[in-house]
C-alpha positions in Angstrom: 108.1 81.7 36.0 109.8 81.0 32.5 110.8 77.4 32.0 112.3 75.9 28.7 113.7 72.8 27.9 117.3 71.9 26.1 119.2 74.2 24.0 118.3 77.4 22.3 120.3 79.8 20.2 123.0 81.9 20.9 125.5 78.8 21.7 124.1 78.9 25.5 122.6 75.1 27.0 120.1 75.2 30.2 119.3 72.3 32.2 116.4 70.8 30.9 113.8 70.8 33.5 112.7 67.3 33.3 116.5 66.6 34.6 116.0 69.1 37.4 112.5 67.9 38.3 114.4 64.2 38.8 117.2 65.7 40.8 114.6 67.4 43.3 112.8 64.3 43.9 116.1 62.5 44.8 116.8 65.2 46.6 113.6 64.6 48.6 111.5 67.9 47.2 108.6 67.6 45.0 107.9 69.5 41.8 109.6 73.2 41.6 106.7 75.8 42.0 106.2 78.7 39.6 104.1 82.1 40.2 102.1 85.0 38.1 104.3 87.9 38.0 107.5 85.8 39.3 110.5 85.9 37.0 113.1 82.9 37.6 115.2 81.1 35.5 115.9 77.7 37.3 117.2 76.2 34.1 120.1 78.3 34.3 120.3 79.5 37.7 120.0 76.7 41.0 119.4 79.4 43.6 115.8 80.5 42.2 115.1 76.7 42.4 116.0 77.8 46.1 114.2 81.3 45.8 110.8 79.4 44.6 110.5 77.4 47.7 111.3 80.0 50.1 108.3 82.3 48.1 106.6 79.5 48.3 107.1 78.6 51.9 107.2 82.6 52.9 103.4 83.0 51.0 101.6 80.3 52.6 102.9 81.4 56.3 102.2 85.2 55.7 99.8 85.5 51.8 102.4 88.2 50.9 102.7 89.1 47.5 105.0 86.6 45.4 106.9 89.5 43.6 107.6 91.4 46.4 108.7 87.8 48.4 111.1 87.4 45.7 112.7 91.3 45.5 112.8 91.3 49.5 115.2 88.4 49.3 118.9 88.7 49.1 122.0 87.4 49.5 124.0 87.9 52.3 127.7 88.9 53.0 129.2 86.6 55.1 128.2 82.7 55.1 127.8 83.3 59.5 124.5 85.0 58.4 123.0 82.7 56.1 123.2 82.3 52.4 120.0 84.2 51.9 118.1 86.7 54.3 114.9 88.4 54.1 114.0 91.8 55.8 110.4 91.1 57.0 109.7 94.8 56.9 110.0 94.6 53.1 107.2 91.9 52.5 105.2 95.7 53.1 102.5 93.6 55.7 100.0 95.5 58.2 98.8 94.1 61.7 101.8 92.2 62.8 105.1 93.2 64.3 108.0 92.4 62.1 110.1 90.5 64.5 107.0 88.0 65.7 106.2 87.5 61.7 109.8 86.4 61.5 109.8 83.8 64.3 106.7 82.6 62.4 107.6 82.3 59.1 111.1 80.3 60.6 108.7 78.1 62.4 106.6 77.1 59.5 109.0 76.9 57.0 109.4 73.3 55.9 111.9 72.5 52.7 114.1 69.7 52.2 116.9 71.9 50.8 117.3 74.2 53.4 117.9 74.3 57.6 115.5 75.3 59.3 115.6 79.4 59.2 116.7 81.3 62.0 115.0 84.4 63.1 117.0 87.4 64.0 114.8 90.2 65.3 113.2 91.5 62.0 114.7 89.0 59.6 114.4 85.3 58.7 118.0 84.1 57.8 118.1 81.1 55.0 120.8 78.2 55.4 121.3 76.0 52.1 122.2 72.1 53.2 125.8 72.0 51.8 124.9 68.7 50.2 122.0 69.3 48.0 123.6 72.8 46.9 126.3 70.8 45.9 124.5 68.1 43.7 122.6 71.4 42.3 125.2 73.5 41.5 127.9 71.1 40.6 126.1 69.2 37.8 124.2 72.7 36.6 128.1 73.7 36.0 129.3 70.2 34.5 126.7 69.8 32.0 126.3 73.9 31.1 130.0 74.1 30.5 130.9 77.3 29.3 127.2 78.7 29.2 127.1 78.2 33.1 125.4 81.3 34.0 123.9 83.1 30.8 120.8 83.4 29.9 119.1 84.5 26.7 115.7 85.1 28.1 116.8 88.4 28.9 117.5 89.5 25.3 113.7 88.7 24.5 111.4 91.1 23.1 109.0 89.3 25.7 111.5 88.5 28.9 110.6 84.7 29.7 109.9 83.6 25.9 112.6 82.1 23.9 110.5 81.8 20.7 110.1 86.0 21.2 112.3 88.4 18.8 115.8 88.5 19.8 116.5 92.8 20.6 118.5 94.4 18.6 121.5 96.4 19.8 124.5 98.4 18.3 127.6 99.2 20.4 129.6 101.5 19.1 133.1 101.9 20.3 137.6 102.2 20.2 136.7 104.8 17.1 140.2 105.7 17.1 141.3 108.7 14.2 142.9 107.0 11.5 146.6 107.4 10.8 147.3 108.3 14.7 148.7 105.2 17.1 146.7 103.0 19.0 147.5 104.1 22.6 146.7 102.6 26.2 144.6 105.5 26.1 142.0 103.8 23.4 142.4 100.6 25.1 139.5 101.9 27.6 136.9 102.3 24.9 137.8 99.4 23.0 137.5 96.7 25.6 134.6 98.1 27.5 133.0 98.1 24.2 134.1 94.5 23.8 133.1 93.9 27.1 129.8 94.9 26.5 128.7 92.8 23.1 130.1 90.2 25.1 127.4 90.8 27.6 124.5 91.9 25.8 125.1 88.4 23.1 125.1 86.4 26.8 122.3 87.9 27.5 120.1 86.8 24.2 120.6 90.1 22.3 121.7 90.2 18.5 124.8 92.8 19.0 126.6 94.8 16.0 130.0 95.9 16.9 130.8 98.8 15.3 133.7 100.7 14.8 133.2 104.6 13.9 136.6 105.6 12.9 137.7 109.4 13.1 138.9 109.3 9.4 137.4 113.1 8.3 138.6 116.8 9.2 141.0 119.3 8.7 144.3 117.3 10.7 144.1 115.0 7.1 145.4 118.2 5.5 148.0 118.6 8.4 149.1 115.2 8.0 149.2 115.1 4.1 151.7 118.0 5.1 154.2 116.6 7.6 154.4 113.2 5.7 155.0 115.4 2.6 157.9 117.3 4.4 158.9 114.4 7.2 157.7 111.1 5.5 159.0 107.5 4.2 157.3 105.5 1.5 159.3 102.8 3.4 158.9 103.6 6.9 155.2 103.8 5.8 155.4 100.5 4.2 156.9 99.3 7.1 154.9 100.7 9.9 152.7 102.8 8.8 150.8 104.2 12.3 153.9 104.8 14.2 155.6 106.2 11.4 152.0 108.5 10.4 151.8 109.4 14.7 156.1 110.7 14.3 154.8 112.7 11.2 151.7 114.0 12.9 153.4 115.5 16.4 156.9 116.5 13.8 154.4 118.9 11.7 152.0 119.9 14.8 155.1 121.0 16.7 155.7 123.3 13.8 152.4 124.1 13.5 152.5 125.6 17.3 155.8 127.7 16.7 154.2 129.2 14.1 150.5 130.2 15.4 152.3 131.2 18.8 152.8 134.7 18.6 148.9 134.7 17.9 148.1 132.6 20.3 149.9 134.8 22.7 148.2 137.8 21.3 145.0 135.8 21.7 145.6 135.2 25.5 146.1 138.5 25.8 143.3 139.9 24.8 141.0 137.1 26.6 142.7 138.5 29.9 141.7 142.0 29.3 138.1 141.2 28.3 137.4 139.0 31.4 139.0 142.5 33.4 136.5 144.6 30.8 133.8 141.9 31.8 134.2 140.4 35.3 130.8 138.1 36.0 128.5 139.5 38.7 129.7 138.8 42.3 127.5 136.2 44.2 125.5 137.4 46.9 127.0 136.8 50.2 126.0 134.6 52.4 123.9 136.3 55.3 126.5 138.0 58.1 129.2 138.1 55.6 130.5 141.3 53.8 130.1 141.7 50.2 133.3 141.1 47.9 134.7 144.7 47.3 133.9 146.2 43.8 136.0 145.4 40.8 138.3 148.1 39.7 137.0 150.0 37.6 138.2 149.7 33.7 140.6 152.4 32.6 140.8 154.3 29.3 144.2 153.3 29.2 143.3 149.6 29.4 140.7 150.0 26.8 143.2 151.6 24.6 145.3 148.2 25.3 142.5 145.9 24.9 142.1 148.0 21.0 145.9 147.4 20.6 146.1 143.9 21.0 143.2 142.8 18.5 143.8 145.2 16.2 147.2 143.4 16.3 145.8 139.6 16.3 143.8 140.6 13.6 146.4 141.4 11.5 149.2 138.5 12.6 146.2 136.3 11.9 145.2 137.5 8.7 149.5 137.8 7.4 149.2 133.6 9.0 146.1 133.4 6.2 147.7 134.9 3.7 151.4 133.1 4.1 149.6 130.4 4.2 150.5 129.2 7.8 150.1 125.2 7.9 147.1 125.5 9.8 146.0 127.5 7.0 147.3 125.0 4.2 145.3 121.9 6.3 142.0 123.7 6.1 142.5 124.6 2.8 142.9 121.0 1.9 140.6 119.6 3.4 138.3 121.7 1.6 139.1 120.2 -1.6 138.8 117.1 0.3 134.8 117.6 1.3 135.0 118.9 -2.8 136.0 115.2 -3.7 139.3 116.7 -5.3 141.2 113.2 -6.3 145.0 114.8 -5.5 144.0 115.4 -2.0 142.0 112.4 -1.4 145.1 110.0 -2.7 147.2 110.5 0.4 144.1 110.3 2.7 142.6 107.1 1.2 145.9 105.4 1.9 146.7 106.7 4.8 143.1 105.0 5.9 143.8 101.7 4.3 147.1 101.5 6.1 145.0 102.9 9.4 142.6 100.3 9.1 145.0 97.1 8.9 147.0 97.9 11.2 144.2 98.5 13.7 143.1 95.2 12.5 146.2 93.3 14.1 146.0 95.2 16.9 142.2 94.2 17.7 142.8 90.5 16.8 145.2 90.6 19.9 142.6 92.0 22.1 140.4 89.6 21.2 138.3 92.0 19.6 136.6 91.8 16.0 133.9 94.3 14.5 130.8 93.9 12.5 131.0 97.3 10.8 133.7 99.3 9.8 132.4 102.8 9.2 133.6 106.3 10.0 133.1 110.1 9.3 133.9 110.2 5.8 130.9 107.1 5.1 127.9 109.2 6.3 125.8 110.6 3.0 125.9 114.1 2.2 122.7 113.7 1.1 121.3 112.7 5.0 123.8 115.9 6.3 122.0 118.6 4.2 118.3 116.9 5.2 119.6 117.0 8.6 120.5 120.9 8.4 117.3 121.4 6.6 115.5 120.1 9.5 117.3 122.0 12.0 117.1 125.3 9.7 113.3 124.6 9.3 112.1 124.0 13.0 114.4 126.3 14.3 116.7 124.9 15.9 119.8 126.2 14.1 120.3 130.4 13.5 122.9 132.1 11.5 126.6 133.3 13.4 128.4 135.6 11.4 128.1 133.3 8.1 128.4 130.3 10.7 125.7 128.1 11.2 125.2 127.5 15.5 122.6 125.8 17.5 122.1 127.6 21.3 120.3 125.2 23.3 120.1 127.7 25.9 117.1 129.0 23.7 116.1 125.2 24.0 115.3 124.8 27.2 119.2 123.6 28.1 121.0 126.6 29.2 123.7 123.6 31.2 124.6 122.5 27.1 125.6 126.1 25.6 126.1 126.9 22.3 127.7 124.4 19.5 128.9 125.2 16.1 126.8 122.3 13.3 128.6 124.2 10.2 131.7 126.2 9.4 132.1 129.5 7.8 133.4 128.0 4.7 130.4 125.7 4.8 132.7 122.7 6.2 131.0 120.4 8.4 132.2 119.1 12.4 131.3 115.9 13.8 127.8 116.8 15.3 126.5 116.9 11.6 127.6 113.6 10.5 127.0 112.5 14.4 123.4 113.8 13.5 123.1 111.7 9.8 125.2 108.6 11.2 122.7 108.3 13.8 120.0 108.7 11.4 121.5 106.0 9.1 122.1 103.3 11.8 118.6 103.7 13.0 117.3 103.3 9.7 119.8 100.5 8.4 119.6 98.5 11.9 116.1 99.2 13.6 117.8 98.9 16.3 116.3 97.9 20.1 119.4 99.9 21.6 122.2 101.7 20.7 125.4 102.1 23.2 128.2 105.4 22.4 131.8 104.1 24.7 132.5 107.8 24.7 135.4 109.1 26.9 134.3 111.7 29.9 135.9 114.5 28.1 133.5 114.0 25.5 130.6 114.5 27.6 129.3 117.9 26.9 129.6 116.7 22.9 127.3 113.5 23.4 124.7 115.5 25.6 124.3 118.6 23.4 124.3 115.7 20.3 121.7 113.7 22.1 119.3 117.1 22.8 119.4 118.0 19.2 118.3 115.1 17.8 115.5 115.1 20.1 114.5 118.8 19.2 114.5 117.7 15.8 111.1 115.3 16.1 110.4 111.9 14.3 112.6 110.1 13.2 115.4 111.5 14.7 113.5 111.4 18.4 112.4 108.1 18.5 115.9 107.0 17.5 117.5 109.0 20.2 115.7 107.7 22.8 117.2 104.3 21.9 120.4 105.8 22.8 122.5 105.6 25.4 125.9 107.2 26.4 128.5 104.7 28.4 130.9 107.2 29.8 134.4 106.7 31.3 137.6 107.9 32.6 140.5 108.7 31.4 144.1 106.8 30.9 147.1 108.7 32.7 150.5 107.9 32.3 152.5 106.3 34.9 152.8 109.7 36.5 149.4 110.6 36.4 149.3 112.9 33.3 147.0 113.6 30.3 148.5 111.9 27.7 148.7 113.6 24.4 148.7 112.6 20.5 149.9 116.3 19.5 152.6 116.5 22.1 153.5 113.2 21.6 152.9 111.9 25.1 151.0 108.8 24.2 152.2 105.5 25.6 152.1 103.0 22.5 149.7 100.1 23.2 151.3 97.9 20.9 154.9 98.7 22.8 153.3 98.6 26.1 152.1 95.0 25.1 155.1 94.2 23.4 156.8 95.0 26.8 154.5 93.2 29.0 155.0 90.3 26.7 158.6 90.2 27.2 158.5 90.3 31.0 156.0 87.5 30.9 158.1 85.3 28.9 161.0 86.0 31.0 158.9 85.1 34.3 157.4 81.4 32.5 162.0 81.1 31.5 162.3 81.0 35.3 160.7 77.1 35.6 162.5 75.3 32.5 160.3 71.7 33.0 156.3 73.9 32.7 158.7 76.0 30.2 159.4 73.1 27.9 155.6 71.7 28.3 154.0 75.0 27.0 153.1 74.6 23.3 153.5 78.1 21.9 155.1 79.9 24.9 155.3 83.5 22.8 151.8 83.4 22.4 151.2 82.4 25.8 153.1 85.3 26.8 151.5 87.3 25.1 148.1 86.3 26.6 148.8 87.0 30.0 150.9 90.7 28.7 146.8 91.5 27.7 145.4 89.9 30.7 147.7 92.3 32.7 146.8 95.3 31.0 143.1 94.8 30.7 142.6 93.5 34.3 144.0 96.8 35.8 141.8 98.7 33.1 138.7 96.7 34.9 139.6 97.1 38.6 137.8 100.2 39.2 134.7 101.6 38.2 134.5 102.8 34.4 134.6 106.3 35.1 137.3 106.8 37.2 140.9 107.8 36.0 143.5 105.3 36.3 147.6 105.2 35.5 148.7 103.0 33.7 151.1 101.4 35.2 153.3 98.3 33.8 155.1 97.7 37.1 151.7 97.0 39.1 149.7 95.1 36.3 152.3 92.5 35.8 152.7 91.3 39.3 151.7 88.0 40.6 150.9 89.6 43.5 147.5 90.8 44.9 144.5 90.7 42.4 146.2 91.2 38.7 145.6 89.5 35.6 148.7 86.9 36.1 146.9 85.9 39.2 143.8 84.8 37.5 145.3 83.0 34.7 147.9 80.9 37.1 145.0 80.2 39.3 143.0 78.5 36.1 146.3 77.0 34.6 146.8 74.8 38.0 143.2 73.7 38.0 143.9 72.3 34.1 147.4 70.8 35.3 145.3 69.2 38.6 142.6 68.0 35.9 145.6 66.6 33.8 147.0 64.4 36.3 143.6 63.2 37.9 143.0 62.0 34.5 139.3 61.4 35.5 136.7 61.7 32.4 134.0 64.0 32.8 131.4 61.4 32.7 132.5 60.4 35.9 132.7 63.6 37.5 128.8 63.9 36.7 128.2 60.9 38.7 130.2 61.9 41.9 128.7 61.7 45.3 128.4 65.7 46.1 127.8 65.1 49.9 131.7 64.1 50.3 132.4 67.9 50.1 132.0 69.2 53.7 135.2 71.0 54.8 134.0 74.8 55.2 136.4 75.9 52.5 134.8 73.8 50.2 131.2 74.4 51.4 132.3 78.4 51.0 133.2 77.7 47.2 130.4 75.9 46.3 128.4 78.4 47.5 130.7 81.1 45.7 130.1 79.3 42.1 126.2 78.6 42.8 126.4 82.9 42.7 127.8 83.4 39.6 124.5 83.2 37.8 123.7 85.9 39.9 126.4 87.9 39.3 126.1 87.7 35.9 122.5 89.1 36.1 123.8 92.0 38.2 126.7 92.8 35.8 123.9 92.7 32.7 122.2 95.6 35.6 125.4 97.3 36.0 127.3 96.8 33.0 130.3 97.3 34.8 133.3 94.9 34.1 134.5 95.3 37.8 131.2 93.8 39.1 132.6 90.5 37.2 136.0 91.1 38.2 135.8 91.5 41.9 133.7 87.7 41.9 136.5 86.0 40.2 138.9 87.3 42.7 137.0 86.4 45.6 136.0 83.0 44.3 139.3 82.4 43.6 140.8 83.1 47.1 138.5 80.6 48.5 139.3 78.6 45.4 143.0 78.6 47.0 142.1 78.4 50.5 140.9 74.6 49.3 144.2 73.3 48.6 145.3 74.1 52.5 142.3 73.3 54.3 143.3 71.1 56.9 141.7 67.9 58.0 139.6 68.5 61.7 140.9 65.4 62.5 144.4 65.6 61.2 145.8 68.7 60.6 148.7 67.4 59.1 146.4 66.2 56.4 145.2 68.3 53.2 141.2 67.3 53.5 140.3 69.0 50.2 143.5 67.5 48.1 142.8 65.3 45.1 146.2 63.8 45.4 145.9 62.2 48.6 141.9 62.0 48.9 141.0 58.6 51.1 138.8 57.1 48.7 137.9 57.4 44.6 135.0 58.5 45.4 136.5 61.5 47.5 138.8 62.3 44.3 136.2 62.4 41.5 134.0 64.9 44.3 136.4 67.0 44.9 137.8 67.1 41.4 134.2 67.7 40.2 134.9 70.8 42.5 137.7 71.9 41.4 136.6 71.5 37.4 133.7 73.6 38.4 135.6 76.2 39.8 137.9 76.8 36.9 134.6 76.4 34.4 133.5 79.6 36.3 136.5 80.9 36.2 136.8 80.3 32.7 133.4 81.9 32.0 133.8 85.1 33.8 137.2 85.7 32.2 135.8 85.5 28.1 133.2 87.4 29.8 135.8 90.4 30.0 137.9 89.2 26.8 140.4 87.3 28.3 141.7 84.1 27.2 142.3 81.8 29.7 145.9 79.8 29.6 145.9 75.8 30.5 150.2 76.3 30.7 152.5 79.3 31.9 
């Protein structure tokens, strides 16, 4: 069982054990026990100091494995049940029925800290003494502050030694393509990404943030031509991504009136060809009749079908020859990828201006990266090594002057065919995906590497992933550090796909900007907090982005959700406001106690025995817990859902009634019958917003003391 003593890196503090080996003994239990193959962490976690004395109590009645002691036990749902049950079954034992062992192990299970165990038919249920969990968890919380839960064993090359390398990981995430606005649909990448170097850096891991900007391809030579025929030096100067994203849909609306008598054409002939080719008919299931035969294809239709390409063919070659603007961008970016300085001018400032605006934009969302790179950094040089691999094992072939991979001859028929290198010997994104990959590996080293890659994207990341491991060493070991974090998309309010072309983004910054505003009008409404805030537009501001990204976390990552401005900034239900107000009135209760921490430290724990208060103590002695299941799931919602149930009991304190009285609050500070009382229950309550505190920056909120 890992122990270690005092601080370590990372900015996290654990209870030293010496502290927690005195608390024990006043607590009546003697020295915490420890096991071969048993991985706790009671210097930052009190329930495995109650998880080694139940293995240790469970063993000596039944000589079942430790390990398997420890991964049989869990929490339970409801309070009615226990805090912790074990399903006897599990401990995998021969010879004796489960529901006797249980009534055994219950009555030979001695431990200060605990009830005596009940046994329910095949399970032992666990009951902590509210006092002693109290003491545990309360100080744990006090003195850990705003490590309270994390723990950088985890991030260990050898998991239970601190003095082990630290793993290294890369996260790579937002990525958004330069000159087009930031929209609530990047938002998802970008603070899951966040979210997770937040995590992993919890956990002991040395994270890179990186940001792989889509700043290469031919829609540079569409937008040098719509800012050439629509643009503003001083609308640029001014704003210079909304004013690039009214360029970009301005010239791609032309674009599409133009190429729409070909893409008609195009249509046209796909319909015929699917007529010409219909797939095979499945084979009926049995007792069913067979699906009638397709008609049967006509010379006449055939004569159509010659028609119509003969036709597309030629609108498509007078479009080459005009040159059509889709024709014009792919012609400049081809003196782009030739390093021709007139075409790279526009681009380079267009990324500059791309990049510092993003900048402002991430500083909101509390978001900062380690590494700015993007498509047009990767070396040519690690591109043509990477096609000469691929041309060399076999793995590429010749298309009509096109160079195509068909994984299908791979051994992944699912993945298809991709395109690694134009016609006109451009390269797409899977090369420089290939080299960029190649170059982190070898820059970093890295442990672990994480793509925040949108759903639509998956078919991309897989047939990306299989390459580089067709491609053998060093490409395969680096890929099998890899790992694709997937997730759904943004809607609209209505529910639709938002798009840059069409120019159906919502703007993050304006959704923000609006958020803000309603915010600011809702803190107006109470002039006396109003006048005590310190800097009430920035405080406005925070809870406009605790608003949006809540919503963004309350489901799982990849579902779909709408965003939807009406329903993230309620102070109803479970929304970001809700969180913040309930931490801002723990720091106004804190205020007017007026009681120093030191004293808090020393408070008498055993004062807290109103259920509601038992029930929250018992909520903040899981958040270690939770925080080692989120580092399993690495889903923000895991985190999420915790806060908001800890907080409703957190609520529930401020009402609970005494037995005796029920006109009097039992768990108010204000009117608590004795200082002792106050500095308890305060002790709670400090606690409880610590956690709530923790889990929040967890996510990338920042949590308010005024509104």
């Amino acid at each position: 069982m890992a122990v270690a003593n005092g601080s370590h890196t990372n900015g996290s503090t654990s209870v030293d054990m010496d502290q927690i080996t005195s608390q024990l003994s006043q607590l009546g239990v003697s020295e915490l026990p420890s096991f071969p193959g048993v991985q706790l962490y009671p210097q930052y976690n009190p329930i495995d100091i109650y998880r080694a004395y139940i293995i240790e109590q469970v063993h000596k009645a039944t000589e079942a494995d430790p390990a398997i002691i420890n991964n049989a036990v869990a929490w339970t749902t409801d309070l009615k049940h226990g805090d912790l049950v074990l399903p006897v079954p599990a401990l995998r034992l021969k010879g004796q029925k489960p529901d006797e062992l249980a009534k055994d192990i219950a009555l030979k299970f001695d431990c200060p800290l605990l009830e005596k165990p009940v046994a329910e038919k095949a399970f032992v249920r666990f009951f902590f003494k509210p006092a002693p969990l109290a003491t545990l968890t309360l100080r744990y919380i006090l003195q850990q502050k705003d490590a309270y839960a994390f723990n950088p064993y985890l991030g260990r090359e050898e998991p239970g030694k601190l003095e082990s390398r630290q793993k290294k990981l890369i996260v790579e995430y937002s990525s958004p393509n330069i000159a087009k606005e930031f929209h609530t649909g990047h938002l998802r990448s970008t603070i899951i990404g966040g979210f997770l170097v937040k995590l992993y850096t919890a956990a002991g891991w040395d994270t890179t943030s990186m940001n792989y900007l889509g700043d290469w391809g031919k829609q540079y030579g569409m937008l040098s031509q719509g800012f050439e025929k629509y643009g503003s030096e001083e609308q640029l100067e001014g704003d210079p991504i909304k004013h690039l994203n009214e360029v970009y849909v301005k010239i791609n609306n032309d674009n599409s009136v133009e190429q729409k008598p070909a893409k008609q054409l195009a249509e046209r002939k796909d319909e015929l060809e699917k007529v010409k080719n219909p797939p095979k008919p499945k084979k009926p299931a049995k007792g069913q009749e067979a699906p009638p035969e397709p008609p049967k294809w006509t010379e006449e239709q055939e004569k159509d079908l010659q028609s119509v390409t003969a036709e597309l063919e030629k609108v498509q070659e007078e479009l080459v020859a005009k040159p059509s603007i889709d024709e014009k961008a792919r012609q400049f970016f081809k003196r782009m990828v030739d390093n021709d300085t007139d075409a790279l001018r526009n681009w380079e400032k267009f990324r500059n201006l791309s990049i510092e605006a993003y900048k402002k934009m991430y500083a909101r969302l509390n978001i900062a990266f380690d590494d700015y790179s993007g498509e047009s950094t990767v070396k040519v040089e690690d591109m043509d090594k990477a096609a000469s691999v691929l041309e060399q094992k076999n793995i590429s072939e010749d298309s009509k002057g096109a160079v195509i991979v068909d994984l299908a001859k791979q051994g992944a028929p699912k993945l298809g065919k991709t395109l690694v290198k134009k016609r006109d010997g451009t390269s797409l994104y899977l090369t420089r995906d290939i080299a960029a990959n190649y170059e982190r590996f070898e820059k970093y080293a890295f442990d672990k590497m994480i793509y925040v890659i949108a759903s639509q994207q998956d078919v991309h990341v897989a047939q990306f992933f299989k390459i580089l491991s067709l491609m053998g060493s060093p490409y395969k070991e680096a890929v099998e550090r890899c790992e694709h974090i997937t997730f759904g998309m943004v809607k609209d309010p209505k529910g639709q796909t938002m798009s840059t072309r069409k120019g159906t983004v919502v703007s993050l910054a304006d959704s923000l900007d609006s958020a803000k505003d309603f915010m600011h009008n809702v803190m107006r409404k109470n002039a006396d907090k109003y006048a005590q805030v310190e800097n009430p537009e920035a405080t406005a501001d925070t809870l406009a982005i605790s608003a949006i990204m809540v919503q963004d976390y309350s489901g799982k990552m990849v579902n779909n959700y709408s965003f939807d401005m009406d329903k993230m900034t309620s102070f109803e239900g479970d929304t970001g406001p809700y969180l913040q107000y309930s931490h801002a009135r723990v720091c106004s209760m804190e205020r007017k106690a007026g009681l120093p921490r030191a004293e808090l430290l020393t408070a008498d724990f055993s004062l807290i025995t109103a259920k509601e208060g038992v029930e929250l103590v018992r909520s903040l002695a899981q958040w270690p817990d939770v925080f080692l299941n989120t580092y399993r799931t690495r889903e923000p919602v895991t985190v999420l859902t915790y806060l908001f149930k800890m907080t409703h009991l957190l609520s529930s304190c401020y009402d609970a009634k005494d037995a005796g009285n029920r006109n009097a609050k039992t768990m108010s500070v204000m009117y608590a019958e004795s200082e002792e009382k106050k500095r308890a229950l305060m002790a709670l309550y400090v606690s409880a917003r610590q956690v709530l505190a923790n889990g929040m920056r967890l996510l990338g909120l920042t949590p308010v003391e005024r509104m």
